[in-house]
C-alpha positions as CSV (number, residue, x, y, z in Angstrom):
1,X,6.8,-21.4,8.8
2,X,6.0,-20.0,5.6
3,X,6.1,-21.3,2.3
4,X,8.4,-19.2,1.0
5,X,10.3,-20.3,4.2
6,X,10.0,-23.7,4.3
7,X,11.2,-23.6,0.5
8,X,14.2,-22.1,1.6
9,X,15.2,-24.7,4.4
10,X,14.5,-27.5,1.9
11,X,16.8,-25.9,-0.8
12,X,19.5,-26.0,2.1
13,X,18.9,-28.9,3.6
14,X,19.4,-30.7,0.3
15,X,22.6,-29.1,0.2
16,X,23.9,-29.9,3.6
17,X,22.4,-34.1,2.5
18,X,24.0,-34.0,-1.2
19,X,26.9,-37.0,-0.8
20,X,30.4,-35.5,-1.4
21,X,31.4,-38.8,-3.1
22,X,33.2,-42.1,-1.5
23,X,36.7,-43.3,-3.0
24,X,37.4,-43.8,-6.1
25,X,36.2,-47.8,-7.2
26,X,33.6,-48.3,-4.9
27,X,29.9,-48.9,-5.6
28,X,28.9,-50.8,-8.5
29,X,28.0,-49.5,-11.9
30,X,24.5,-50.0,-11.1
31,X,24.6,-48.1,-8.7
32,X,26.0,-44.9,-10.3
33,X,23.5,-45.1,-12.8
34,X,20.7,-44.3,-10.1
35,X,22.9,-42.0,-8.6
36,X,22.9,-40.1,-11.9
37,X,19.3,-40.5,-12.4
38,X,18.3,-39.4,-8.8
39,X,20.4,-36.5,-9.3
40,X,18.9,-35.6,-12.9
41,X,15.5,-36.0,-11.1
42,X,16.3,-33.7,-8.1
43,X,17.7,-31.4,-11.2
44,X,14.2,-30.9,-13.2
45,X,12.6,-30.1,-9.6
46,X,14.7,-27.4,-8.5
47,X,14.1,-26.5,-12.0
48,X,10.2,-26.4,-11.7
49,X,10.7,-24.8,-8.6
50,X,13.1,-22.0,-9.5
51,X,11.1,-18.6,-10.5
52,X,9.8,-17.8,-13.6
53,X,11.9,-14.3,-13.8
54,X,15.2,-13.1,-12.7
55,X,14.7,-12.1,-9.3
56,X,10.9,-12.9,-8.9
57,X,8.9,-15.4,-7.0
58,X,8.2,-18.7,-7.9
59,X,4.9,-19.1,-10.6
60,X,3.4,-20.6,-7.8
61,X,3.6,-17.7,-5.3
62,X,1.6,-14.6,-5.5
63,X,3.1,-11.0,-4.5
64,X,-0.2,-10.0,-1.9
65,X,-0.4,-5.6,-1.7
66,X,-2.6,-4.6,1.2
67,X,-5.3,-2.1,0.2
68,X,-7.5,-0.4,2.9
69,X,-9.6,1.5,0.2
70,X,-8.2,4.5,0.1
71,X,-8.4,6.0,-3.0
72,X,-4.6,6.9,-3.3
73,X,-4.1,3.4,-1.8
74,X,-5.6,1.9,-4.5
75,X,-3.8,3.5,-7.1
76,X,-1.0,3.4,-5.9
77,X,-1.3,-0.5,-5.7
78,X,-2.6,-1.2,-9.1
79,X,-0.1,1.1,-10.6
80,X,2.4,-1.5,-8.6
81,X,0.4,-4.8,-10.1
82,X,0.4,-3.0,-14.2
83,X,3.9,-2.2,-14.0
84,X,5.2,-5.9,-12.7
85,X,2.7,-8.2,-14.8
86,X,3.0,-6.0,-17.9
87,X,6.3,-4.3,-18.0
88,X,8.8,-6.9,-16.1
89,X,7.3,-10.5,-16.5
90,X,6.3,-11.4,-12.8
91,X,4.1,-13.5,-11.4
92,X,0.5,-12.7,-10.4
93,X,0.1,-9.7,-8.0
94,X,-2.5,-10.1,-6.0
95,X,-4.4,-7.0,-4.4
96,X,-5.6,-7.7,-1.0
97,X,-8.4,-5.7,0.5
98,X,-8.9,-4.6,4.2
99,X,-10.3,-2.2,5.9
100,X,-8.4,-2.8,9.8
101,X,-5.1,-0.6,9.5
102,X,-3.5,-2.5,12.3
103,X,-4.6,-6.3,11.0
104,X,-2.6,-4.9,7.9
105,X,0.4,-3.8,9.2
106,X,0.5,-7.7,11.1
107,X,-0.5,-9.3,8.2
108,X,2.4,-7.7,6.4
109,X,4.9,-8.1,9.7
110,X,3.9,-12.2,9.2
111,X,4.6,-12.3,5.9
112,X,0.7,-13.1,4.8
113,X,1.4,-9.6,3.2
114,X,3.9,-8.5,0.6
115,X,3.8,-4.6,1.2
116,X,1.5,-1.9,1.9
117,X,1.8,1.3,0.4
118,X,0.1,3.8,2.4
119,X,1.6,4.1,5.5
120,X,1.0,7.7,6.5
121,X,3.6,9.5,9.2
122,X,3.1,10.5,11.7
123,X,-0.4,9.4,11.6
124,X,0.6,5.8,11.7
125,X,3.8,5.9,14.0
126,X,2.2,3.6,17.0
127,X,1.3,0.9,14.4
128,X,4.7,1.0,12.7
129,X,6.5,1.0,15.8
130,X,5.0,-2.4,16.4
131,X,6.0,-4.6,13.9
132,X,9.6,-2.4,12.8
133,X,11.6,-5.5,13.6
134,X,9.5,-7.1,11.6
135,X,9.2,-5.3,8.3
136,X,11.5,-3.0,6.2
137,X,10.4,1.1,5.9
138,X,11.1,2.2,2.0
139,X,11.7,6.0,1.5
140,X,8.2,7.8,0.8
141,X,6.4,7.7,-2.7
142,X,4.8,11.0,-2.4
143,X,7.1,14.1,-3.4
144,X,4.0,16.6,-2.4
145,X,2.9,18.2,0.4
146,X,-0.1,16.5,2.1
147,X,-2.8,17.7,3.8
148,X,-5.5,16.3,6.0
149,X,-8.4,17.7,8.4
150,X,-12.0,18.4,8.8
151,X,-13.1,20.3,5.7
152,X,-16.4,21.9,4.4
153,X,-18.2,23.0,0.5
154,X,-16.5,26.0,0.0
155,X,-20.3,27.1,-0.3
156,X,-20.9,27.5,3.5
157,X,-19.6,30.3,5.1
158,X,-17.0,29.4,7.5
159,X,-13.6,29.0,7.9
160,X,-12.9,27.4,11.4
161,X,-14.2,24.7,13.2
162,X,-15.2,26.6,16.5
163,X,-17.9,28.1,14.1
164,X,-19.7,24.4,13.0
165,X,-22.5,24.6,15.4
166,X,-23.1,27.8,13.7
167,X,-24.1,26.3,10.1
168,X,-27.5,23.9,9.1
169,X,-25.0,21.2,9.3
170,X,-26.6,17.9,10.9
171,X,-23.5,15.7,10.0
172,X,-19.9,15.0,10.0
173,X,-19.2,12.1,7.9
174,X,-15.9,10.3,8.6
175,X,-13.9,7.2,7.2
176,X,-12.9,4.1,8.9
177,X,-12.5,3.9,12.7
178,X,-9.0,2.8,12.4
179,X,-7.8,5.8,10.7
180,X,-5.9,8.8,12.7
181,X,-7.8,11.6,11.5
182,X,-10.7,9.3,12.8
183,X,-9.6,8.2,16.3
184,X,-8.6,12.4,16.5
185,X,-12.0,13.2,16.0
186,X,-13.4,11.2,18.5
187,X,-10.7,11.4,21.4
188,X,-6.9,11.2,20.7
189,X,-4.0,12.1,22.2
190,X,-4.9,15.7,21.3
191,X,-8.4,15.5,23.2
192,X,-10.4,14.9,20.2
193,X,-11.8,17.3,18.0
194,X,-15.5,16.8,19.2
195,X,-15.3,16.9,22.6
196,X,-12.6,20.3,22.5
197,X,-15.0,22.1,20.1
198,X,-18.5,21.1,21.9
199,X,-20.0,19.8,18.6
200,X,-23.0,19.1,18.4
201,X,-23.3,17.4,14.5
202,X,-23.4,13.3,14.2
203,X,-20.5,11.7,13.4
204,X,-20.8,9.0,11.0
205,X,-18.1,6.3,10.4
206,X,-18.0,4.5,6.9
207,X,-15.9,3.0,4.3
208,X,-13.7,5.6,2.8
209,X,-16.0,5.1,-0.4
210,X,-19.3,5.3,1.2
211,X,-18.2,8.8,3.1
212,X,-17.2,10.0,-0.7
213,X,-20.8,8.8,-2.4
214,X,-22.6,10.6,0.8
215,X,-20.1,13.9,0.1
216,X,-21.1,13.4,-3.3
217,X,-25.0,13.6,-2.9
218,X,-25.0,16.4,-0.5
219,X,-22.4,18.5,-2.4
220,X,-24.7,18.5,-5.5
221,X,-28.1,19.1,-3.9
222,X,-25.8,22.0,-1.9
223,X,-26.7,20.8,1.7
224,X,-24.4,22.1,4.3
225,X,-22.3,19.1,6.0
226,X,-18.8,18.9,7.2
227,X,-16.4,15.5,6.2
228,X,-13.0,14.6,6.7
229,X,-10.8,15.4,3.5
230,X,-7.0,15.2,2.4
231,X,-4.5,15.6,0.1
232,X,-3.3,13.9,-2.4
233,X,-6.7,12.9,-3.5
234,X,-9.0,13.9,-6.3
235,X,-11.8,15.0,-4.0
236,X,-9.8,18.2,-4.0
237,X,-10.3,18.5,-7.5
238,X,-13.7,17.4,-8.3
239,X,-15.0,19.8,-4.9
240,X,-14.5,23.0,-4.0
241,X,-14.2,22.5,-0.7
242,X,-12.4,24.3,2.6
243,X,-10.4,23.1,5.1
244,X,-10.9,24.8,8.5
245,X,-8.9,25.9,10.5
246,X,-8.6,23.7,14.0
247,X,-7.5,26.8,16.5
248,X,-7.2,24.8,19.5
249,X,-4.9,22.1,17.5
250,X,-7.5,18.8,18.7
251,X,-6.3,17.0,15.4
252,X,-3.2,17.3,17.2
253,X,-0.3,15.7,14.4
254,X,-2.8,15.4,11.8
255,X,-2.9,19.0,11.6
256,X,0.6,18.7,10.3
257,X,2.3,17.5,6.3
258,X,2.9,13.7,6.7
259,X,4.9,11.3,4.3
260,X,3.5,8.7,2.2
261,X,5.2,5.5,2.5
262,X,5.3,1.3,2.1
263,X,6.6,-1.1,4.2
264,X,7.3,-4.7,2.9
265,X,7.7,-7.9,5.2
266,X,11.8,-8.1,6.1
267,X,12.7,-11.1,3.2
268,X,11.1,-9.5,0.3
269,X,14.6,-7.7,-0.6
270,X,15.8,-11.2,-1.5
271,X,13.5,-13.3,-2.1
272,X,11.7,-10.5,-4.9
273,X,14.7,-8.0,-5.5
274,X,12.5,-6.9,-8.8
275,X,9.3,-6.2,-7.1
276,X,11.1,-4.6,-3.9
277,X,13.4,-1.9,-6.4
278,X,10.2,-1.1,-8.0
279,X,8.1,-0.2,-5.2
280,X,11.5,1.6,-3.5
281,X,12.1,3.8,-6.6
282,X,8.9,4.5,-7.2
283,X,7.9,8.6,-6.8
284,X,4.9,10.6,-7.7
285,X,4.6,14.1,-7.4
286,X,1.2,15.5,-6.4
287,X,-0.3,16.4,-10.1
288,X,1.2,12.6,-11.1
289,X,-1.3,10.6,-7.9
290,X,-3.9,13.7,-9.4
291,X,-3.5,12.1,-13.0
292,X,-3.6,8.7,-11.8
293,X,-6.8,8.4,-9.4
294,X,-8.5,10.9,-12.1
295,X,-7.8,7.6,-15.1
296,X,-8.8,5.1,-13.0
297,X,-12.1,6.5,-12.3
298,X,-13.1,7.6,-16.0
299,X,-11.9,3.9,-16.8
300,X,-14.1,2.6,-14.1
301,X,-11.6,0.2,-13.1
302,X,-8.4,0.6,-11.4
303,X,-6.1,-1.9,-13.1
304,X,-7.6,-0.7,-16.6
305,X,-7.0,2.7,-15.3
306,X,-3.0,2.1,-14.1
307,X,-2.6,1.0,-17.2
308,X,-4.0,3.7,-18.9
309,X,-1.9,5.9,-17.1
310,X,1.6,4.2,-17.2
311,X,0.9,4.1,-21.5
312,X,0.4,7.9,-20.8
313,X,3.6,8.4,-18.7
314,X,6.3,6.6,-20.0
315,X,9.0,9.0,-19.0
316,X,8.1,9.1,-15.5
317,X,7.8,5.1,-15.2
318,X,11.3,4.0,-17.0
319,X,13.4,4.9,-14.1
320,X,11.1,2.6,-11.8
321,X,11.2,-0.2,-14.2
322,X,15.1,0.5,-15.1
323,X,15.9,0.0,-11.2
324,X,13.5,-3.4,-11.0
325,X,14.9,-4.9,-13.9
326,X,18.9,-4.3,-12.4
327,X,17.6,-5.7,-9.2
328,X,16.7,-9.0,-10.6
329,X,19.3,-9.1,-12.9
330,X,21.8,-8.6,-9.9
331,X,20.4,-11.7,-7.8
């Protein structure tokens, strides 16, 4: 049982044990005096115990975000963390980092998790599909169009995939294996990208920021290469790059617009109606996500950047923080 949980069942349980009172007379003043003092006592602890804000977790707890390191992932998150510890009062947020898609998605179905916010669909529909009794599905937080593939420096002449082994390209570096786009690549349910094409370039999986460093160092010395790119993400911006065209459809869904989304575990709607409005209302439009990754790294730092940003974007944060504060205030 969590802590959270086991919290709960001791809250009731001294409920259901509180004495309803015996007749009037009996008991001796002594008697009543320890009653009251007992029950003072019991009064100051439930007072400790209560949360620090209306509708929050207790100071003790921590509201946990998954992160998997993607960049959108991560701003996403800390944008989350600057707007509940500096604008509403909460507790610490705590920013978990992973890198296993699925041991996030049952870290947050246990309750070890609070929320992740990057739940891509269809891409992720198997791993959702596992744990949906066990967490709630918020409305998506992108309002763009998204876009994800295989893509190239717009400095090598080709547009499709079929025409790779064409190119001076040794190398096609990838993200982490637990990703879609990645397990399409390989082999998925499409046939895999590699094997339908012929290709004959290495494949290298990484961390989602060792890929961008190594795209980073090859784009500037103009080497051809091919990588695995998507949208919303400021690699589009800082890279002219091209995304080719798959003709035999191996990325299978991939190929198509997905939604950007969070899932929380099931009891967060209660037991953190503040936190849960704010990461339900929250919306970001394509150029917003653009704005956001782009401050956090010129800041160098992603909380410093969120922060930045939401001092920059007052207008577009007040709703989110509106709907959090009625939450709590309704609880």
């Amino acid at each position: 049982m969590g802590r959270r949980a086991a919290l709960r069942c001791a809250r009731e349980r001294r409920e259901k044990q509180r004495p309803s009172g015996g007749p009037s007379g009996e008991g001796t003043a002594t008697t009543k005096t320890t009653c009251k003092l007992l029950a003072a006592i019991l009064a100051l602890a439930l007072v400790a115990l209560a949360p620090a804000g209306c509708g929050m977790l207790g100071q003790d707890e921590a509201l946990r975000l998954a992160n998997i390191g993607w960049d959108e992932n991560v701003a996403v998150s800390y944008l989350t963390k600057a707007l509940l510890e500096d604008e509403l009062a909460h507790g610490l947020v705590e920013i978990s980092n992973a890198q296993d898609l699925d041991a996030t998605y049952r870290g947050v179905a246990s309750g070890e998790l609070d929320a992740f916010q990057d739940v891509w669909l269809p891409n992720q529909e198997d791993l959702l599909e596992g744990v949906a009794g066990d967490v709630e599905h918020l409305g998506p937080w992108f309002l763009g169009k998204t876009r994800q593939g295989m893509a190239v420096p717009a400095y090598m002449d080709i547009e499709s995939i079929d025409q790779l082994d064409n190119t001076d390209a040794e190398f096609i570096f990838g993200i982490e294996p637990s990703s879609a786009m990645m397990r399409e690549v390989v082999g998925g349910d499409a046939g895999g990208v590699i094997p339908a094409y012929g290709l004959e370039q290495k494949l290298v999986q990484a961390p989602t920021a060792g890929m961008l460093a190594e795209v980073e160092r090859r784009y500037a010395f103009g080497e051809e290469f091919a990588f695995l790119a998507w949208s919303p993400h400021w690699m589009n911006l800082r890279f002219d790059i091209r995304y080719l065209r798959d003709p035999k459809d191996a990325m299978g869904e991939t190929n198509d617009p997905a939604e950007c989304s969070t899932i929380v575990r099931e009891d967060l709607r209660e037991e953190d109606p503040a936190a849960h409005a704010l990461m339900d209302a929250l919306a970001l439009t394509e150029a917003q996500i653009n704005g956001l990754e782009r401050a956090i790294n010129e800041e160098g730092d992603p909380l410093a950047g969120a922060r930045r940003w939401v001092s920059e974007n007052r207008g577009a944060v007040r709703p989110w923080l509106e709907a959090a504060r009625d939450a709590g205030e309704e609880q």
